[in-house]
N, C-alpha and C positions, 0 to 999 in steps of 0.2 A: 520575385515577389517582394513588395514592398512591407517595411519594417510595420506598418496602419496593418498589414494584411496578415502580417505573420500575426499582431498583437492582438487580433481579431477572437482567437481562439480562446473560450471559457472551460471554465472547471470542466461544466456539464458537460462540452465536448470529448476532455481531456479522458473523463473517466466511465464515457457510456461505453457498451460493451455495443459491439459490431457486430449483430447478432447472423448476418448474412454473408460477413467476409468469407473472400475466399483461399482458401491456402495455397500457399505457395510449394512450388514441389521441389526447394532446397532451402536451409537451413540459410539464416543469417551468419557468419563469421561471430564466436563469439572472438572479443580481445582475450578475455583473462584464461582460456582454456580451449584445447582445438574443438571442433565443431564436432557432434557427432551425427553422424549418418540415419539421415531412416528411413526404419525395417532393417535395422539389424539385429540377429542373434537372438533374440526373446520371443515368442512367436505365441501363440491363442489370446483369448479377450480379456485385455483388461476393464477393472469393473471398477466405477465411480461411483465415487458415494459423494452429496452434497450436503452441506452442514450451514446452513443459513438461506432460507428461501427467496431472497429478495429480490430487489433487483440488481444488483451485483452479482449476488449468488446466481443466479437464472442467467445473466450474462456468461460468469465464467463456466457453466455445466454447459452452453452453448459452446464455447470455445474448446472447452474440454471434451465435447463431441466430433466436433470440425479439426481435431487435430490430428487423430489418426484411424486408420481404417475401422480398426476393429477394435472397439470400444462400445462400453453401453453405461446409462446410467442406469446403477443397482439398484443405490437407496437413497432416501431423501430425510431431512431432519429439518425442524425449525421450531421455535417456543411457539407458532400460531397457526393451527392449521390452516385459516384463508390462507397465510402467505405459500404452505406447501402446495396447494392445491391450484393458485394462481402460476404458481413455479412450474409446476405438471404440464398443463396446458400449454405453457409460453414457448418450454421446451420442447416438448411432443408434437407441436404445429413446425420446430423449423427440423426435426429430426425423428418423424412418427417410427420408424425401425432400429431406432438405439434409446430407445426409454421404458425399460422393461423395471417398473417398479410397481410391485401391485400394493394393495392394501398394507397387508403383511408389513411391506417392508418403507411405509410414509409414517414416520416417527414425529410425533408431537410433545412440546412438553424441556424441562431444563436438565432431561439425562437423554435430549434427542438425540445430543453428538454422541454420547455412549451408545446407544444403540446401534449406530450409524456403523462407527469403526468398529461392533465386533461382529459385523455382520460381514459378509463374505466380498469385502471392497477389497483392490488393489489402491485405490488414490482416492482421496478426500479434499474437497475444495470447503477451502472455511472461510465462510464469508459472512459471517454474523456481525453484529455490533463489534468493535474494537476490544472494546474492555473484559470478551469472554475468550478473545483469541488463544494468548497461552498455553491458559488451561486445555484449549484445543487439543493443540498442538501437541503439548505433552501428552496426552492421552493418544494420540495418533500415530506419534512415533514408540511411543510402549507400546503399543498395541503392533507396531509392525507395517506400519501403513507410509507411502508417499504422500506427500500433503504438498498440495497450491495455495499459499498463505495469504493473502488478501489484505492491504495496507488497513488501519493501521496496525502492527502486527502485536501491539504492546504500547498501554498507554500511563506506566511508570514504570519506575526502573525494577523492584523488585517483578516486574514481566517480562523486561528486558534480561534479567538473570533469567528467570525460565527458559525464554527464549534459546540464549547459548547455551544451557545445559541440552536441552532438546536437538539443538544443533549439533553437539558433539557426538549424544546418542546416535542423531541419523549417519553421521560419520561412521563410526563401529559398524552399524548394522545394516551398512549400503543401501541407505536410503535417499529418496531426494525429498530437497524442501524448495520449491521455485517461489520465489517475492513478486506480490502485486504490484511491485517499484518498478513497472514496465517499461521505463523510458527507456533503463540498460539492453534491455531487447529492442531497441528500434533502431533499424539500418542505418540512418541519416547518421542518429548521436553516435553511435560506434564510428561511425567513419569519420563524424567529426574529430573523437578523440585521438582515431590515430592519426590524423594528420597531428594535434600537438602534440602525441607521442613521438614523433618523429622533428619537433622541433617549429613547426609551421610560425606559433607564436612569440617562440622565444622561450624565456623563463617566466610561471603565471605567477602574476604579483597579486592579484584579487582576484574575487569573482561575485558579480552580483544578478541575487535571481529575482525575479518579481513571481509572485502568485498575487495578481489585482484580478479580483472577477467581481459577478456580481453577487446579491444578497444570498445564501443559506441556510437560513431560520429554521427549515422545516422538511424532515423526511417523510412525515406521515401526511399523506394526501386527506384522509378520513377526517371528520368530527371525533374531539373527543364524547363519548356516550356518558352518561351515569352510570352505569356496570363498569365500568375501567376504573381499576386503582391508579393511585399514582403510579407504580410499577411499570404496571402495564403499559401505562401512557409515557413512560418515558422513554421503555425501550421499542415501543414503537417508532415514538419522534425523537430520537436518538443525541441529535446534532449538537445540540444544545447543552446536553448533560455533561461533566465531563468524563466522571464514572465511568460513561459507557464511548464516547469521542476520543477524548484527551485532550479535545478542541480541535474541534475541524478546523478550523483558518490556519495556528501557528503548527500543530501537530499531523494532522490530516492532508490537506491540500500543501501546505506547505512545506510539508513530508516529501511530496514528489520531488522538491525544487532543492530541498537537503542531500536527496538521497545521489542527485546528478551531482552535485559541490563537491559531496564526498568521491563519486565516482572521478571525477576530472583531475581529485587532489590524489589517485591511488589509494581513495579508502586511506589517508594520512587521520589521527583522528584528532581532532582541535584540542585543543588545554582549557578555554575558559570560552564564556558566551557573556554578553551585557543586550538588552533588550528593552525596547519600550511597547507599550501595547494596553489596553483598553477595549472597553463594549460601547459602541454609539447609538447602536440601537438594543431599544427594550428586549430581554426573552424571560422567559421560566426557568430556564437552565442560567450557568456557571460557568460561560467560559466567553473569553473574548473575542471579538469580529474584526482586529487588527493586530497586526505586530512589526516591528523592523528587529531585529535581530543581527549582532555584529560577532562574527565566530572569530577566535583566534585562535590561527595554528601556528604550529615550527616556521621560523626562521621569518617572522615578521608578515607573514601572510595572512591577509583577512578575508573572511566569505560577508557577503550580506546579504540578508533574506527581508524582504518588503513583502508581506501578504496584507492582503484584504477583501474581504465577503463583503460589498455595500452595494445595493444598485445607485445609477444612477454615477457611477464613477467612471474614472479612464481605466480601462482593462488591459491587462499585459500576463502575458505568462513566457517570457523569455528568460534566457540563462547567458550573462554577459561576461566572458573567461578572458580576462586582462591582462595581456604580455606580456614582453619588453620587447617585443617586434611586430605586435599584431594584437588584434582581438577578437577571437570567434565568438559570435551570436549563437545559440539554439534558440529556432523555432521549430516552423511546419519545415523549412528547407535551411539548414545550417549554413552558415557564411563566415568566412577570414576573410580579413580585409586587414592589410600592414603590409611589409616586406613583400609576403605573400598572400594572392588573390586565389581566394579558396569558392567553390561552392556547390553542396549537396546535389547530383543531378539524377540520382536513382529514382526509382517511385513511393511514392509514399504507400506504407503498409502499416496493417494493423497490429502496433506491440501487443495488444492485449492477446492475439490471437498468436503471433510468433514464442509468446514466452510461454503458451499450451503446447503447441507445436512443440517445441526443445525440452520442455517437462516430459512430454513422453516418448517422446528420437533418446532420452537419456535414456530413457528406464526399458526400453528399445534395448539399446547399444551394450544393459550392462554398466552402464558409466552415470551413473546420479547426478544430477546437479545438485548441489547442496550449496544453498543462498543464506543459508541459518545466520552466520555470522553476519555476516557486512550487512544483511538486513536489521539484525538487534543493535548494530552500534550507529545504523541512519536512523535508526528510532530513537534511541539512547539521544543523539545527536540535536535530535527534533525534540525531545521532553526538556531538553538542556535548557534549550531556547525559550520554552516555554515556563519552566522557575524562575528563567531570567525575566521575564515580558512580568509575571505574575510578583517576583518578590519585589522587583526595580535593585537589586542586586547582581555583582558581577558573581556567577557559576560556573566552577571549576567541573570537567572531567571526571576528575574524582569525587567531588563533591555528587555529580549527580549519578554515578554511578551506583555511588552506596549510598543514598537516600533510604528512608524506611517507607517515604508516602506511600502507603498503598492506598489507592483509589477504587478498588473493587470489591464489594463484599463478601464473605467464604461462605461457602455452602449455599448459596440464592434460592430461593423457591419462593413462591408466588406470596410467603405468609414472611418477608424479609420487608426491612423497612429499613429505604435508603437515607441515610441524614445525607443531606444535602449539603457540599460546602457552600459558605458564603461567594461571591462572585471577588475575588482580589481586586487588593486596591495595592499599588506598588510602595513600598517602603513602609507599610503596615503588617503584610502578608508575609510571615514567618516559611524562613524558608526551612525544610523538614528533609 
């Protein structure tokens, strides 16, 4: 495959959900933990509940069907009922004998994820806006529940603290948290990385990822009406805001391409970030549609991240891992080329649907995957990046760890009234 063909592939590819894939009948190898088997040991139906009706959500409730035998979805939650009732259908068309959710149990409304998790679920797929994740989550694992977390999983750092606290909980109380950071579930990259675990490239001196796609201005297909508060219209069309994003370009999309850096670097985690970035086209929202981002970690190593949302642009979504004897490309088929001539020859499958699969072969086996961590410190990682793009200052680790920005309002309900920030301007924008 050539490099035009690998760089072919857009966000929208990246992150549609495969709604017809078909499973595979053995587990992918994980690296960081031995594989677990399924159908072992834990036996009757477990029962899903979904927490955000869109289309993500409806994608992962798909995948979260298709993973293992006996499974059903219980309950359903979302702030709009079109979107639950859209979600019903989508689902019940590709799995009409695993969607047993009546009336009763279709939850409308900003305590839907409450309802959700006290009602008689095994596992919760949260796939709502960014900015309500969290709070999810925390409620999910206090409540006792397995959760499938859905990028972006925390869009400041005081979410990111939640985050690891919640992780630690599922820790104590043998639970699993599986990350929407899919790449780590896909065959090629894992094989990729253990060939440079085993030295294929040498020692990695950089690594630099592109996320270039094109324009995404807009989640919401709809008009806005006259009956729509600001509110409403924002958490419809989401993208834009950062409250409820954290910025899809450097935070969101460029999250995936973070979250492989950190995986190739062993989860090492950077010291400081420096970043340039900007909005070229007009929105209503607050957040930027470009960034470059320069990570620096231990012992002189640098990452570099290139995103950009524009049409009309050259597109790339590759991950270039720089050696002293080689350098592996991630795309559709991973390639070394140096010393040694490496390349991907498995088949291409679906992460979105392997990391369902292994979410519930865990909870199967007895043995949880629990993603809590290394998923809040690639987010952690990605907000870094994005103080830096926003302030035009260099951002320490620490510094963005213990931030106070909070970006989300407490207590939300339809009668809340979001001040908006201003759109940053670099070397203006106080960094907080």
């Amino acid at each position: 495959m050539t490099q035009k063909e690998q760089e072919a592939s857009s966000r929208r590819d990246f992150l549609r959900s495969t709604a017809s894939a078909t499973v595979g009948g053995a587990l992918a190898c994980r690296l960081e933990t031995p594989a677990v088997a399924s159908g072992a040991n834990k036996n009757g139906t477990l029962r899903v509940g979904l927490i955000g009706c869109g289309g993500r959500g409806s994608g992962a409730a798909v995948n979260a069907l298709a993973a293992d035998q006996n499974v059903e979805l219980f309950a359903m939650g979302d702030l709009f009922a079109d979107n639950l009732e859209s979600s019903v259908a989508i689902v019940t068309k590709e799995f009409p004998q695993k969607v047993a959710v009546p009336k009763e149990r279709r939850f409308v409304g900003f305590d839907a994820y409450q309802k959700v998790i006290e009602s008689d679920v095994d596992v919760v797929l949260l796939a709502t806006p960014p900015g309500f994740r969290p709070q999810h989550l925390e409620a999910a694992i206090e409540g006792g529940k397995n959760a499938f977390v859905e990028i972006t999983p925390a869009i400041d750092a005081p979410g990111v603290r939640s985050l690891l606290k919640s992780a630690e909980l599922a820790e104590k109380k043998g639970l699993a948290i599986v990350s929407g950071f899919n790449w780590r579930y896909d065959p090629g990259t894992r094989a990729a990385l253990e060939q440079i675990r085993n030295g294929a490239i040498g020692e990695i001196r950089a690594i630099y990822a592109t996320y270039y796609t094109s324009g995404l201005r807009h989640k919401y297909d709809g008009e806005r009406t006259e009956r729509m508060s600001d509110l409403e219209w924002q958490i419809r069309d989401w993208y834009s805001y950062l409250w409820l994003s954290g910025d899809l370009t450097l935070v969101l999309a460029g999250g995936h391409s973070i979250d492989k850096m950190a995986w190739f670097l062993n989860d090492q985690l950077p010291t400081a970030a420096v970043a340039v970035g900007s909005r070229i086209f007009p929105s209503d929202g607050n957040t930027f549609d470009n960034g470059f981002v320069v990570y620096e970690f231990p012992n002189g190593i640098r990452g570099f991240l290139g995103c950009r949302t524009h049409d009309g642009c050259h597109n790339s979504n590759l991950d270039y891992i720089i050696g002293s004897k080689g350098t592996c490309t991630i795309g559709h088929a991973p390639v070394i080329e140096g010393e040694i001539q490496w390349r991907f020859k498995g088949p291409r499958q679906n992460s979105h649907q392997l990391e369902h699969d292994e979410l519930f072969a865990s909870i199967r086996a007895g043995k949880p995957i629990n993603d809590g961590k290394r998923m809040a410190h690639t987010t952690l990682m990605a907000i870094m990046g994005r103080m830096a793009a926003y302030t035009g200052q260099r951002v320490t680790w620490d510094q963005a760890m213990s931030s106070q920005q909070k970006l989300v309002p407490e207590n939300i309900d339809w009668d809340t009234n979001v001040e908006q920030l201003p759109l940053a301007v670099p070397g203006l924008t106080a960094l907080i």
